[in-house]
LUMZAVEX-216205 format. One line per 2 residues: their letters; for each residue x, y, z of N, C-alpha, C, O. Coordinates in Angstrom, 2 decimals. Atoms other than C-alpha are relative to their C-alpha. Layout:
residues N
A> X:Y:Z:X:Y:Z:X:Y:Z:X:Y:Z ~ ...;
end
This chain:
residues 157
XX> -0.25:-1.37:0.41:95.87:200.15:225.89:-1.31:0.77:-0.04:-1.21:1.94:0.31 ~ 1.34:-0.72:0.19:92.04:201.24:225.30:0.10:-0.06:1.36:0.74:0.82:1.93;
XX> 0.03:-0.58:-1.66:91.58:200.85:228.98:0.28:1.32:0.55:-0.40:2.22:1.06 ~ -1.06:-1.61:-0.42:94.30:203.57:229.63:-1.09:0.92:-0.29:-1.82:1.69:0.33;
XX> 0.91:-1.63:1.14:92.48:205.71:227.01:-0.96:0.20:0.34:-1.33:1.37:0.21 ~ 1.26:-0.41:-0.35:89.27:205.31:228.35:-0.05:0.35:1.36:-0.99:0.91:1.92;
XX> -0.06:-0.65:-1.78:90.49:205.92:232.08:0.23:1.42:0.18:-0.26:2.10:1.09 ~ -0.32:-0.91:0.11:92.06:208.79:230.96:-0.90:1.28:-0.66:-0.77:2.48:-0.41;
XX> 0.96:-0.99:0.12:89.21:210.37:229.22:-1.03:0.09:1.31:-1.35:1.25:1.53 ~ 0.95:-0.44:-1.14:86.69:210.00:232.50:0.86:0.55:0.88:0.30:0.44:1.97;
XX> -0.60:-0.76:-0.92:89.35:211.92:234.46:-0.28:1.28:-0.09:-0.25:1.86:-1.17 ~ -0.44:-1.48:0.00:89.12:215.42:235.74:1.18:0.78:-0.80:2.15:0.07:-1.05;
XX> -1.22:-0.21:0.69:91.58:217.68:233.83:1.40:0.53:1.28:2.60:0.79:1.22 ~ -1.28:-1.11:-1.31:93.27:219.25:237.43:0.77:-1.59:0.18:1.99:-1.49:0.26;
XX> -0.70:0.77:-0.35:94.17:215.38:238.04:0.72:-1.02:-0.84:1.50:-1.95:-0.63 ~ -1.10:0.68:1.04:95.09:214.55:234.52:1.28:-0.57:0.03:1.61:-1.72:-0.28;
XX> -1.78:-0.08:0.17:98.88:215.05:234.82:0.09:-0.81:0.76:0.61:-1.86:0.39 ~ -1.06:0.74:-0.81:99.67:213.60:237.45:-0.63:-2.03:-0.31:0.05:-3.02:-0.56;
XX> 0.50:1.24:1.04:96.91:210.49:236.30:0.64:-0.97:-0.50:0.94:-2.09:-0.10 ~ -0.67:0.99:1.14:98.49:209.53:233.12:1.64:0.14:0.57:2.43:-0.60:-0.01;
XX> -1.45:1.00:-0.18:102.24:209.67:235.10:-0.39:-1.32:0.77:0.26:-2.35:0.67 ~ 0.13:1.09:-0.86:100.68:207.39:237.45:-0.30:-1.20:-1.07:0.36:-2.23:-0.89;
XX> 0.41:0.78:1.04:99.24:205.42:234.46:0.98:-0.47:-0.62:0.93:-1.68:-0.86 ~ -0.92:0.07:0.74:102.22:205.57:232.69:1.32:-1.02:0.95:2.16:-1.80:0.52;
XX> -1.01:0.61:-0.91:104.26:204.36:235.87:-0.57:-1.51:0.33:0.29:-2.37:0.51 ~ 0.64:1.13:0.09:101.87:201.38:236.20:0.19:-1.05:-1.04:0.47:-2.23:-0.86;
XX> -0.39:0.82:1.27:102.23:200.14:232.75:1.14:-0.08:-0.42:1.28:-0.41:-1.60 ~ -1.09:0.18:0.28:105.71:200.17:232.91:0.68:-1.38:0.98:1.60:-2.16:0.73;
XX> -0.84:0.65:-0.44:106.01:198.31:235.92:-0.91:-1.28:-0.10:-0.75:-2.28:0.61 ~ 1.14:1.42:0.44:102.95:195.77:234.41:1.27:-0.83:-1.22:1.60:-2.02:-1.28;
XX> -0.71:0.18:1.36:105.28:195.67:231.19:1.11:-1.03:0.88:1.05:-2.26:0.82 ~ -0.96:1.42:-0.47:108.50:194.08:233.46:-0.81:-1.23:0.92:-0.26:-2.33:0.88;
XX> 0.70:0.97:-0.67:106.00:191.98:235.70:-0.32:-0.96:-0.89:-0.29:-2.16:-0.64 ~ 0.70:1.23:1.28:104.73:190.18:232.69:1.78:-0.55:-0.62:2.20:-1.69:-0.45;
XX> -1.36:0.07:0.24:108.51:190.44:231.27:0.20:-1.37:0.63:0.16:-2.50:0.14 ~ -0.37:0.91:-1.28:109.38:188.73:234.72:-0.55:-1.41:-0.15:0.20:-2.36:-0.36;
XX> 1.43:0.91:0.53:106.52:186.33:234.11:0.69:-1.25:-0.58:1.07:-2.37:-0.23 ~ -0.41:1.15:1.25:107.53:185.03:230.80:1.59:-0.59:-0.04:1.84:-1.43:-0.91;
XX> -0.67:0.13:-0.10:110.77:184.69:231.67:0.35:-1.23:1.26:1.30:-2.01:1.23 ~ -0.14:1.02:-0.73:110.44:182.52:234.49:-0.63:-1.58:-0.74:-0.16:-2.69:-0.52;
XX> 0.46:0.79:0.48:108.18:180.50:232.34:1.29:-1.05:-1.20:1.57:-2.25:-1.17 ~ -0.74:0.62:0.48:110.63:179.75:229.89:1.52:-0.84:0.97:2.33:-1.72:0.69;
XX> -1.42:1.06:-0.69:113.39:178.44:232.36:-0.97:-1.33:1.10:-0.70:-2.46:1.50 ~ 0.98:0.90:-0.87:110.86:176.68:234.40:-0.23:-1.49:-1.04:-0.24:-2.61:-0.53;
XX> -0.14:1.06:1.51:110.64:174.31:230.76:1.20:-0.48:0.17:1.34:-1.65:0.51 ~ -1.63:0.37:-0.06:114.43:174.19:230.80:0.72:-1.11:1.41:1.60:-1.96:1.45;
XX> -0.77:0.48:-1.36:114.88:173.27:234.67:-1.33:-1.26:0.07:-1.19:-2.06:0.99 ~ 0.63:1.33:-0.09:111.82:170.52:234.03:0.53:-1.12:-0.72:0.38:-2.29:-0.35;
XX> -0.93:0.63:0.86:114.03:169.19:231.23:1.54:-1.02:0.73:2.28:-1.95:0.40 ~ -1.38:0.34:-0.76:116.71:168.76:233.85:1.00:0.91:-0.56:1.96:0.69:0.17;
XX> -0.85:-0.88:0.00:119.00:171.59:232.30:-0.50:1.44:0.64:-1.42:2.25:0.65 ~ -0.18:-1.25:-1.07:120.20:173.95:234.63:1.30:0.60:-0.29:1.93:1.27:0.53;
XX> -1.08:-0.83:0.76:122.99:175.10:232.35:0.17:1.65:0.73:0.93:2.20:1.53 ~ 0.48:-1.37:-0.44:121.53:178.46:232.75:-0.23:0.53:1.03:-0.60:1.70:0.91;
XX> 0.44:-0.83:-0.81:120.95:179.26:236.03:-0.07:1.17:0.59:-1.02:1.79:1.05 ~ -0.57:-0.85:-0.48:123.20:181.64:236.99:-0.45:1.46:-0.72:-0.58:2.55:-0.15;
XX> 0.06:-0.86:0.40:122.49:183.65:234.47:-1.53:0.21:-0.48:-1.93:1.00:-1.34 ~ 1.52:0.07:-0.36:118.63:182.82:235.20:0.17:1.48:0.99:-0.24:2.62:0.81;
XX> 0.02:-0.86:-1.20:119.49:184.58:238.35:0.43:1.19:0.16:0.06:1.77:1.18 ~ -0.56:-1.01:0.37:121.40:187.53:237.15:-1.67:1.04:-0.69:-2.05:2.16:-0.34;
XX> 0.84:-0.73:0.82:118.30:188.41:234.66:-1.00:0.65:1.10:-1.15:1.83:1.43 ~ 0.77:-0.64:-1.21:115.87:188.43:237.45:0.03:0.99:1.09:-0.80:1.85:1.39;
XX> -1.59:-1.25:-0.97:118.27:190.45:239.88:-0.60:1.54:-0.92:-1.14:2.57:-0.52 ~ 0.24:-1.39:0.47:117.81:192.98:237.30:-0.84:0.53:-0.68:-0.68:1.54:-1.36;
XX> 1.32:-0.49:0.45:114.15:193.00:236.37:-0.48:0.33:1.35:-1.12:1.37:1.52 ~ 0.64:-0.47:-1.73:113.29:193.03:240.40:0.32:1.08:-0.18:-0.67:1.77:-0.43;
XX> -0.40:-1.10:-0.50:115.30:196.02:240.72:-0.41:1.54:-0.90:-0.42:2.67:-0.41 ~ 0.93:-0.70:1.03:113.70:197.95:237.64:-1.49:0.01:0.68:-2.28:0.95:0.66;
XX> 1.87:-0.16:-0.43:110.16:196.84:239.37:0.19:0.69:1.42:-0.70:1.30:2.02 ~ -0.17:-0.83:-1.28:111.64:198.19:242.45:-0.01:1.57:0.02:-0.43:2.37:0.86;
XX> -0.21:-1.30:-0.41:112.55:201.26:241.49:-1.21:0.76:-0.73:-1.36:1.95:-0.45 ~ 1.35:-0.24:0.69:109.14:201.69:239.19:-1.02:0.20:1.62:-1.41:1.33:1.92;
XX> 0.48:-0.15:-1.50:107.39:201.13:242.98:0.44:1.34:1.15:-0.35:2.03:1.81 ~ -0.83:-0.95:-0.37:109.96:203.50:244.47:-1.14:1.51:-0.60:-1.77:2.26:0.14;
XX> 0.07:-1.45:0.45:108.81:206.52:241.95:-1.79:-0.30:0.16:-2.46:0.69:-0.13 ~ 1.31:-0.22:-0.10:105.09:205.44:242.54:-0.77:0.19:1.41:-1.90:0.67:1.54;
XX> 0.16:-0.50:-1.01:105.15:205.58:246.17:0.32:1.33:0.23:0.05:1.81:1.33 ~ -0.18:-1.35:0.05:106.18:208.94:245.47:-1.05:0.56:0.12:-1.42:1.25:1.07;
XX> 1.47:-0.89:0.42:103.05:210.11:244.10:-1.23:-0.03:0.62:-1.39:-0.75:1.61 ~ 1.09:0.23:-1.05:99.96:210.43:245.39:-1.61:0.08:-0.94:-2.23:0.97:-1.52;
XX> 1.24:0.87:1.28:96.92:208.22:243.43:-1.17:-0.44:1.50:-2.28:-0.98:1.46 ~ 1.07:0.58:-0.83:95.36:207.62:246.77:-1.49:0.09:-0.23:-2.29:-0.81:0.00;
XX> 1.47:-0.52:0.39:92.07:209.61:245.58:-0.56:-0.02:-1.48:-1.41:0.62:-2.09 ~ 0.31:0.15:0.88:92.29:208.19:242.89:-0.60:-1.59:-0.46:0.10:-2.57:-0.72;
XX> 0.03:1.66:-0.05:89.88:205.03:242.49:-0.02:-1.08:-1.76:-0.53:-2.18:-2.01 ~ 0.38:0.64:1.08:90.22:204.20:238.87:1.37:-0.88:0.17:1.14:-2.09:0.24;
XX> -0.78:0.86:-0.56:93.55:202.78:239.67:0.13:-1.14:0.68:0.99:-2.01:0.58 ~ 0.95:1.56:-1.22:91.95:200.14:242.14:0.83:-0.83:-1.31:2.03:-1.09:-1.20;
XX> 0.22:0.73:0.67:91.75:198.19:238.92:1.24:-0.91:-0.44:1.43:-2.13:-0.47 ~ -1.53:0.27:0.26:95.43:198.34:237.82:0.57:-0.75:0.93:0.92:-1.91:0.70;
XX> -0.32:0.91:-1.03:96.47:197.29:240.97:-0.19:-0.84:0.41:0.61:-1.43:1.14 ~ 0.77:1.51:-0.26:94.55:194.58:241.37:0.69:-1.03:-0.90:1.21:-2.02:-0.40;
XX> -0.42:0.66:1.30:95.66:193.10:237.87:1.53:-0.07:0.40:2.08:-1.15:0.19 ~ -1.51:0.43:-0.49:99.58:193.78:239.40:-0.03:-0.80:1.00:1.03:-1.32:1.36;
XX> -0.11:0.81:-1.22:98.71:191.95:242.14:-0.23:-1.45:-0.35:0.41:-2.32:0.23 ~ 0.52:1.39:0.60:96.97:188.79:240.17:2.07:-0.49:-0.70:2.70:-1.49:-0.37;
XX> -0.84:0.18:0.40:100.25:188.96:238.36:0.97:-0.29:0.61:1.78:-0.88:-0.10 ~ -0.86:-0.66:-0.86:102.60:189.55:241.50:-0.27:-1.80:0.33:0.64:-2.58:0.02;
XX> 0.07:1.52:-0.73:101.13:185.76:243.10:0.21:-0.93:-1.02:0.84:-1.98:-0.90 ~ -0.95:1.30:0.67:101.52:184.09:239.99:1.33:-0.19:0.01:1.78:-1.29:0.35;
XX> -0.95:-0.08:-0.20:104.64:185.08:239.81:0.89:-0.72:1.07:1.90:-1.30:0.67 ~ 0.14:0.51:-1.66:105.07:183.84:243.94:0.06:-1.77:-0.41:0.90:-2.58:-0.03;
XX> 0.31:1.26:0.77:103.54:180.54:241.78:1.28:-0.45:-0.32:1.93:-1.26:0.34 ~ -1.14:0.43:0.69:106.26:180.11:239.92:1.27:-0.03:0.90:2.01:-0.98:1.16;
XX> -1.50:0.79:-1.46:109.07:180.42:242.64:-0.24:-0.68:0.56:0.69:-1.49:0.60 ~ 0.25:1.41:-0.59:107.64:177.98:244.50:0.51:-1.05:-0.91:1.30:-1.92:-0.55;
XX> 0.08:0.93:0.46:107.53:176.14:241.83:2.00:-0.47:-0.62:2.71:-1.47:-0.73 ~ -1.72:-0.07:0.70:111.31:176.91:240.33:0.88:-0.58:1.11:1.79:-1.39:0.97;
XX> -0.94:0.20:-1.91:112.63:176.76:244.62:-0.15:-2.10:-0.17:0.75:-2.91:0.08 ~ 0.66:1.47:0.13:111.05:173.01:244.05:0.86:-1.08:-0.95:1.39:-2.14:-0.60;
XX> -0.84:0.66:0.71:112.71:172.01:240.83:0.94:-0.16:0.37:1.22:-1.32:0.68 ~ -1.06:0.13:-0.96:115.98:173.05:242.38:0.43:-0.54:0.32:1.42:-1.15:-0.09;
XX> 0.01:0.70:-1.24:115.62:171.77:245.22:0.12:-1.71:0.18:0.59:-2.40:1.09 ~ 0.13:1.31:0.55:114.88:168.35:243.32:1.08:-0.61:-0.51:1.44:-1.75:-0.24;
XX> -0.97:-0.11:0.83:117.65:168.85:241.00:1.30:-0.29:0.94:2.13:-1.07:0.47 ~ -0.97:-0.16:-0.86:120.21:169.35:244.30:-0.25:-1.23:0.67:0.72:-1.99:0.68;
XX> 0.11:1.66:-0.33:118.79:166.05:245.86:0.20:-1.01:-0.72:0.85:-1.84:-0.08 ~ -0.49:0.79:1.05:119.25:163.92:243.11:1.35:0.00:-0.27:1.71:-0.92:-1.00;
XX> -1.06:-0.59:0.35:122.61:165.38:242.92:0.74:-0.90:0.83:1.41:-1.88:0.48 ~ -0.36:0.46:-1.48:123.48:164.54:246.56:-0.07:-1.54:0.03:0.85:-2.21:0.51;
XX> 0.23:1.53:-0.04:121.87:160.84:246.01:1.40:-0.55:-1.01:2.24:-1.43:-0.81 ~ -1.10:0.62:1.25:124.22:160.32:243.00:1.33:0.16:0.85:2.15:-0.70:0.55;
XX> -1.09:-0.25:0.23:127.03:161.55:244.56:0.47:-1.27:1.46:1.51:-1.93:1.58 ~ -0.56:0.98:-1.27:126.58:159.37:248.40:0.03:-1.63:-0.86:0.54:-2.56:-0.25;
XX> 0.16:1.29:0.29:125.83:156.18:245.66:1.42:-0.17:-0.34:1.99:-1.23:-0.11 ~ -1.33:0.68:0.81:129.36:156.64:243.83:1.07:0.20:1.31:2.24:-0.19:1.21;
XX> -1.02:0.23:-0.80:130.92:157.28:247.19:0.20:-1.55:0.47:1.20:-2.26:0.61 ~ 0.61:1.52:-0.63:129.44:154.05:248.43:0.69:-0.83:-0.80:1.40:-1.69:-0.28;
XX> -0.67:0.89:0.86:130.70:152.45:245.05:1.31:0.01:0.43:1.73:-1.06:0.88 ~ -1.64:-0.24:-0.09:134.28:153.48:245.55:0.10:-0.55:1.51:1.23:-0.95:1.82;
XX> -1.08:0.56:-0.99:134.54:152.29:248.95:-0.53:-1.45:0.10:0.00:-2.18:0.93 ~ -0.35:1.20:-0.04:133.03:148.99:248.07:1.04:-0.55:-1.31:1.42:-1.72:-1.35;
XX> -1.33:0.54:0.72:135.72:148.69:245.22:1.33:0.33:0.98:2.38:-0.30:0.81 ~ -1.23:0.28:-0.63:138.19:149.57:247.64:0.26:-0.54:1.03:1.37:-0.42:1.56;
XX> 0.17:1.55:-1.01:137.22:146.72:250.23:0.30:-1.15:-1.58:0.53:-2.26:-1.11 ~ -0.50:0.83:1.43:138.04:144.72:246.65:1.57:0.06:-0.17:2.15:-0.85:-0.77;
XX> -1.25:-0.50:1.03:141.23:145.85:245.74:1.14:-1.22:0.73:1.40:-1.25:1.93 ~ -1.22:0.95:-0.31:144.11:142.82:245.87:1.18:0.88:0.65:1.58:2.01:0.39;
XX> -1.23:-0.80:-0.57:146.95:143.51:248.06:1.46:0.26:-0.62:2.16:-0.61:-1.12 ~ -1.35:-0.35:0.65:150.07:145.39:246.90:0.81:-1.65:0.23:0.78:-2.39:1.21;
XX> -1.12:0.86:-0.60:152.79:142.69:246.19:1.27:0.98:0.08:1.59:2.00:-0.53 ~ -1.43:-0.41:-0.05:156.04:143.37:247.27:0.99:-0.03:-0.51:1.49:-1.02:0.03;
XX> -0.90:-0.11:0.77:158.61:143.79:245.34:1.10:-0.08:0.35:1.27:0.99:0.94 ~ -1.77:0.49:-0.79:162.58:142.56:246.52:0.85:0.55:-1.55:0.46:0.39:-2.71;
XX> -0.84:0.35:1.36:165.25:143.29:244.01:1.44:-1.03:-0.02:2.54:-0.98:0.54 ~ -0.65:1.32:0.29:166.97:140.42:243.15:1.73:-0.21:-0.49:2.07:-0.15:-1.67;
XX> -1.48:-0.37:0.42:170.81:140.41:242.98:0.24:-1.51:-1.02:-0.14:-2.66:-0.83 ~ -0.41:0.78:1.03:172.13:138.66:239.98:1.40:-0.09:0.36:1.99:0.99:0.49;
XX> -1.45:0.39:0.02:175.72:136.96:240.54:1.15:0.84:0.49:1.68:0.42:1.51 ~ -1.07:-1.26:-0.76:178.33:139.90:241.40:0.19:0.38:1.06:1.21:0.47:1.75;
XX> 0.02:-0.60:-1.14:176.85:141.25:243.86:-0.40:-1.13:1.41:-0.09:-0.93:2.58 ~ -0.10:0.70:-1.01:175.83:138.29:245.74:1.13:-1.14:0.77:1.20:-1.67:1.88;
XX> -1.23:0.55:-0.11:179.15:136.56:245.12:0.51:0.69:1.29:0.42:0.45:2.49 ~ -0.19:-1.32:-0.94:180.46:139.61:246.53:0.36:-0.14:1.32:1.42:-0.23:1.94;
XX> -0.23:0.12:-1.44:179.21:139.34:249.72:0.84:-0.90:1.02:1.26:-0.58:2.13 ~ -0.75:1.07:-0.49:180.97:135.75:250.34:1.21:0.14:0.45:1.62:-0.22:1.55;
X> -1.01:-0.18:-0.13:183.80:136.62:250.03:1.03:1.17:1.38:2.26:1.23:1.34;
end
């Protein structure tokens, strides 16, 4: 926050305004990047644990912090900070943030990915089981039904 304050006092006043929106649009979309961040961090714990309870609604959250940092990008390609080099700085710091971030999907695509193989192994071992119990399995007997007296008399006659 001092940063801001002190970027904002070495500014001209003609490029103030538009400045502190740019400033203001930066630290909003630093605010969900870090958001984003910590949020991957905590499921990244969860999916090392082996629960993946959550994913879906891992994937929902993210869905709708991207699209907040999207549209924060959106209203900043609007503007025009090009001549403006105190910004450099900011951007740089979204960008350090932007590859960790990159970090961490790799790293999440990985767990996954681990999580879905293991899955797959378990599932060709119990196929494997089941068809060597059913090279096991004793053969049906057959079953006759057995006429008791009446009916086999019966026929003699």
């Amino acid at each position: 926050m001092k940063f801001f304050n002190n970027l904002i006092k070495k500014i001209s006043d003609e490029t103030k305004s538009n400045t502190i929106h740019i400033l203001e649009l930066f630290k909003e979309k630093n605010h969900f990047l870090k958001k984003f961040f910590l949020h991957n961090e905590v499921h990244i714990q969860e999916f090392n644990t082996g629960n993946f309870e959550n994913v879906e609604h891992f994937y929902d959250q993210r869905e709708s912090l991207l699209e907040l940092i999207e549209y924060i990008n959106l209203k900043i390609e609007k503007t025009n900070f090009s001549n403006l080099p105190e910004i450099e700085k900011i951007i740089k710091n979204n960008e350090i943030l932007t590859q960790d971030i990159l970090k961490q999907d790799i790293e999440i695509m990985s767990l996954i990915e681990n999580a879905k193989s293991n899955i797959i192994k378990e599932l060709q071992k119990l196929k494997t089981g089941r068809q060597a119990i059913s090279n096991y399995k004793s053969p049906q007997i057959s079953t006759r039904r057995i006429s008791h007296g009446s009916d086999f008399d019966s026929n003699k006659e």
